[in-house]
N, C-alpha and C positions, 0 to 999 in steps of 0.2 A: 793122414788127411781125414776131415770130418767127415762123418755119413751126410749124407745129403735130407735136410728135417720130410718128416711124410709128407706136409702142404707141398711144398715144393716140387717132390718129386712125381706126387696126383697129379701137381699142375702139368710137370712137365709128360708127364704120359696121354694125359689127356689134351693137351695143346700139340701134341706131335713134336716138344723140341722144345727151347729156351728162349724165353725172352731176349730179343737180340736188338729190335727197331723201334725209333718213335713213329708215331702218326706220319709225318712228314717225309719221314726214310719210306715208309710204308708207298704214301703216294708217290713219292717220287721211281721208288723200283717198281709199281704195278704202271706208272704211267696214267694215272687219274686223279685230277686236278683236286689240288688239298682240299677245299670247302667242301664239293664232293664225298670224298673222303670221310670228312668227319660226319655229312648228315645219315651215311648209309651205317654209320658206328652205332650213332647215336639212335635211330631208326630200327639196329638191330636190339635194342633193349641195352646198349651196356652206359656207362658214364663217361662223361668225356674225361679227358685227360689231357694234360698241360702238355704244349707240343714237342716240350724238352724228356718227357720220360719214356723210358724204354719200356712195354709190355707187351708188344708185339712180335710174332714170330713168322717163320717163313709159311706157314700156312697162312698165313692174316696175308701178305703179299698176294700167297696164287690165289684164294678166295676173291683180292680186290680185282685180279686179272680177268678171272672167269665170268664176276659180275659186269665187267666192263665189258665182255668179250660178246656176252649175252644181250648188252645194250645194242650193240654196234651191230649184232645180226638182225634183229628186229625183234626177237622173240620177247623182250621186254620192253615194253615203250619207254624211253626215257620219264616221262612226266611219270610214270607211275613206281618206278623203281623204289622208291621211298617206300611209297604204300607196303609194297610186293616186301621190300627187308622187314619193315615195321611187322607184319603178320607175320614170318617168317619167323622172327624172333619172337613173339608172341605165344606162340602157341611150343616151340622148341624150348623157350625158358620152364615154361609151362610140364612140358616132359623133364626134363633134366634136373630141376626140382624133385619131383617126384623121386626119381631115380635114385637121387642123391638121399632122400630119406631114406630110402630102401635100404643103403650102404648102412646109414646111421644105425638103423633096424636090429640090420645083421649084426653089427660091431657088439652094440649093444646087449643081444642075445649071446653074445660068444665073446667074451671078454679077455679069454687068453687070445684070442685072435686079434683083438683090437689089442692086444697088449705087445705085438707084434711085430713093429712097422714097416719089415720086410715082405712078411707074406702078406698083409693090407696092400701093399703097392705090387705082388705077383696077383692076390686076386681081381684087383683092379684093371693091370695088363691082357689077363686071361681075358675076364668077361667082354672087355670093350671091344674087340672084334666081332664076337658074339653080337651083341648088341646094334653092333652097326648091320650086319649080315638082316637080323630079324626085319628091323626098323627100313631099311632099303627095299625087303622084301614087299612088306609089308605097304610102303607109300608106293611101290610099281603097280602092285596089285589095284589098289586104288587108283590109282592114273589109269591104267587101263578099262576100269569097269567107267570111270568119268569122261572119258576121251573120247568114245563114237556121240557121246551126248553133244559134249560141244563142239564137234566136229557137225553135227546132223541140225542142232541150232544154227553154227552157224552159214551153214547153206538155204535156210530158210530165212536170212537174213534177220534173227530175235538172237543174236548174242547178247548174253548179260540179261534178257526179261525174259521171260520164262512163264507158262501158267501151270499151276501147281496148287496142291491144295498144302497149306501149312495149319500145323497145329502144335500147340499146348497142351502140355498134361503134368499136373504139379502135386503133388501131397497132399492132403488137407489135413490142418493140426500142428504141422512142423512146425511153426515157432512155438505151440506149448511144447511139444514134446523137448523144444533144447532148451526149456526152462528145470525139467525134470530128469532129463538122462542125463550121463554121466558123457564122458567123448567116447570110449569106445564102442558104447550103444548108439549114439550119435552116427559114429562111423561105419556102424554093421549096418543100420537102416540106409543112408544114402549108400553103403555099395550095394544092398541087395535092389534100390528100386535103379540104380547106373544098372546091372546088370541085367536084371528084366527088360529094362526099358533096350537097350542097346540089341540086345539078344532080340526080342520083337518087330524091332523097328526094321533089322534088317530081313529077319527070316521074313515078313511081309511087305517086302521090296521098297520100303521105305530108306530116308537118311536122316542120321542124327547129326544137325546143324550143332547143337551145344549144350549139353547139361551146365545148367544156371542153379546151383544148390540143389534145392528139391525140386526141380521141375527141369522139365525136357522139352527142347523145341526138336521140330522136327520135320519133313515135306516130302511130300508122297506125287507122285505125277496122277495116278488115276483115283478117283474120289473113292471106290468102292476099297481099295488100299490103306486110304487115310482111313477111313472109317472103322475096317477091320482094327489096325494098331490100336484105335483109340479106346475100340471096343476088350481087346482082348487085353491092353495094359490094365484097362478099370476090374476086368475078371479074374486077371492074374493077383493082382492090388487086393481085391476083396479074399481072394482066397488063401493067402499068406496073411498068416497071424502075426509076422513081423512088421507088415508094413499098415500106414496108417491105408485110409481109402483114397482116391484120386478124385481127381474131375478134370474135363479138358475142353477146350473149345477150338473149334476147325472153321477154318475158311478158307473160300477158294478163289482161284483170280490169277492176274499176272504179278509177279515178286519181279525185284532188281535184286540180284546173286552176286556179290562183289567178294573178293578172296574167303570164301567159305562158309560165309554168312548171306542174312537174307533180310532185304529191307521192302517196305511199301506199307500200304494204308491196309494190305491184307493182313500181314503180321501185326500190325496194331488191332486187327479184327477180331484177330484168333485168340490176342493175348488178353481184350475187353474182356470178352466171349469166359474165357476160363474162369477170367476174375467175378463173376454173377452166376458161374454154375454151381449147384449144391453136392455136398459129398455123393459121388460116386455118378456123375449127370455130366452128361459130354454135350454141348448146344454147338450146333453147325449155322453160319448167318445162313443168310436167304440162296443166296447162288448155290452153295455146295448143296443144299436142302432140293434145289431145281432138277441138281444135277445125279442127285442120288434118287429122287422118287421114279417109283417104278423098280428099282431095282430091288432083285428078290432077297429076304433074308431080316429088311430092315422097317424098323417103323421110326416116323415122322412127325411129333409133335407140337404142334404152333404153338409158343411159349406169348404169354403177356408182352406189351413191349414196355425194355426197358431203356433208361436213359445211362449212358458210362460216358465218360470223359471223349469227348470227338464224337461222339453218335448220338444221334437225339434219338427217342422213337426206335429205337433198333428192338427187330419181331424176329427172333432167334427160335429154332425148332431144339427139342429134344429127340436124341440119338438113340434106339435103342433097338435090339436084334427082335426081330416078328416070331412070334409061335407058330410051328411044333420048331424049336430051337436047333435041333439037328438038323434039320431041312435049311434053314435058313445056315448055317453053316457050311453043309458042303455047297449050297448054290454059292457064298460067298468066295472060295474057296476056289471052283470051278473059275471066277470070273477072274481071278489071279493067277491063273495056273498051276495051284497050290495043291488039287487034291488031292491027300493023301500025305498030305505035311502039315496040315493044320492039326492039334492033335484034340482030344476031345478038352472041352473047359470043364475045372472043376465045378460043383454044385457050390451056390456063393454061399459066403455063411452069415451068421448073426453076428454085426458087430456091436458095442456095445457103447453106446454115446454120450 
């Protein structure tokens, strides 16, 4: 008997089992009405498929079951289901991708091993336990830190709007610099400013909404928080010689929060806001500017007004920490319940333009 080819057998370990059902077998043993069916497929990112071929497995069945099972309780709203798979698969495609370079990586680097096709499909066995173990651990933990939030929203009757201060913080340079580097200098700059920026955002009780190339969006509930990230990313930025300098632009207000992103006239604020600030210059509109003066640590500069795409006349303040510099840190620090984890910022350096 033949060995069974490695795609094959990858497929079948990572699918749980062999292709055995069409679409239509599929709806008919989970009990959910074909059309259904195909748009929660379709919605998950894959392609459709003609309702005579078999690629489905008995995991594609309980998954339809669960999902259905999830409608029926209420915890899903029907009308949004689509939404709910569509992001679902989005951001999973998104991982798995990844992952799967990772494989390629390794193979690559270790050629007797990719020369293998046995142990290729025992290491792929091993780790995918592994991986699931991390990755579950990993989204509970996030469910939990996000759950009393929208549990405590939605008792104040504001599910879904939310007031938050959102900000921008983007590279400046990137597109020369990917005219000049090569991709693995390409690749070592955008992971050291993902890694900063990530690392920042949370150790100062912020969340990263989504790194967009060179640039980070991101939302902090209390303005002295946004302020600090935005401050301490442009000081971290300036003091690494790998990276170019930043600029970022903050605004604050009520957002609409819809599966893990952020929409409103705020985010269009923040993101004007970035696009007219000068290397290494964070501009906050007028409310966050309201909401922050008085507070110790920081100075406030009323910028010219400028005209951006949607805003006429918009008078943006420049962002910057008040002298003696340590002072204004640990007060900032205090007011986040930080002190003693903010750690000192380097002295900025000269960069060269």
């Amino acid at each position: 008997m033949a060995e069974e080819p490695l795609p094959q057998r990858l497929e079948r370990i990572l699918l749980g089992g062999k292709r055995k059902y069409t679409r239509l077998q599929v709806a008919e043993r989970a009990g959910v009405p074909e059309e259904r069916s195909k748009q929660l497929w379709m919605a998950l990112g894959f392609a459709s498929v003609p309702d005579d071929q078999v690629v489905f497995t008995e995991a594609d069945v309980e998954a339809m079951r669960v999902t259905d099972r999830l409608v029926a309780s209420g915890l899903l709203d029907k009308r949004q289901e689509t939404a709910v798979a569509r992001t679902v698969g989005l951001h999973l495609s998104r991982l798995a991708e990844w992952q799967a370079d990772l494989l390629g990586s390794l193979l690559e680097e270790n050629p007797e091993l990719a020369a293998d096709d046995r142990q290729v499909g025992k290491l792929v066995a091993g780790l995918l336990p592994e991986l699931e173990q991390v990755q579950n651990f990993v989204w509970r933990r996030h469910l939990a830190a996000y759950a009393p939030r929208a549990v405590a929203s939605a008792d104040e009757g504001q599910a879904g709007a939310e007031a938050e201060v959102v900000g921008f913080v983007d590279m400046v340079g990137y597109t020369r610099l990917t005219r000049r580097a090569d991709e693995s200098e390409l690749s070592e700059v955008l992971d050291r400013f993902e890694a900063m920026a990530t690392e920042v955002i949370a150790e100062l009780r912020g969340r990263v909404v989504k790194m967009i190339g060179d640039e980070v969006l991101f939302v902090a509930d209390a303005p002295v928080a946004a302020a600090e990230i935005a401050l301490t990313l442009a000081e971290r930025a300036d003091a690494d010689e790998a990276l170019p300098s930043v600029r970022a632009g903050l605004a604050a207000g009520r957002v609409l929060s819809r599966f893990g992103d952020v929409y409103g006239s705020v985010v269009n604020l923040a993101s004007r806001l970035t696009a007219v600030a000068r290397p290494g210059t964070i501009l906050v509109d007028r409310e966050l500017a309201k909401r922050l003066a008085g507070a110790p640590g920081y100075e406030l500069r009323t910028r010219r007004a400028v005209t951006v795409r949607g805003y006429n006349r918009l008078r943006p303040s420049a962002l910057r920490r008040a002298e003696p510099f340590d002072s204004g840190q640990e007060l900032a620090a205090d007011l986040l319940g930080l002190t003693g984890q903010v750690e000192q910022r380097p002295p900025s350096r000269q960069r060269r333009r």
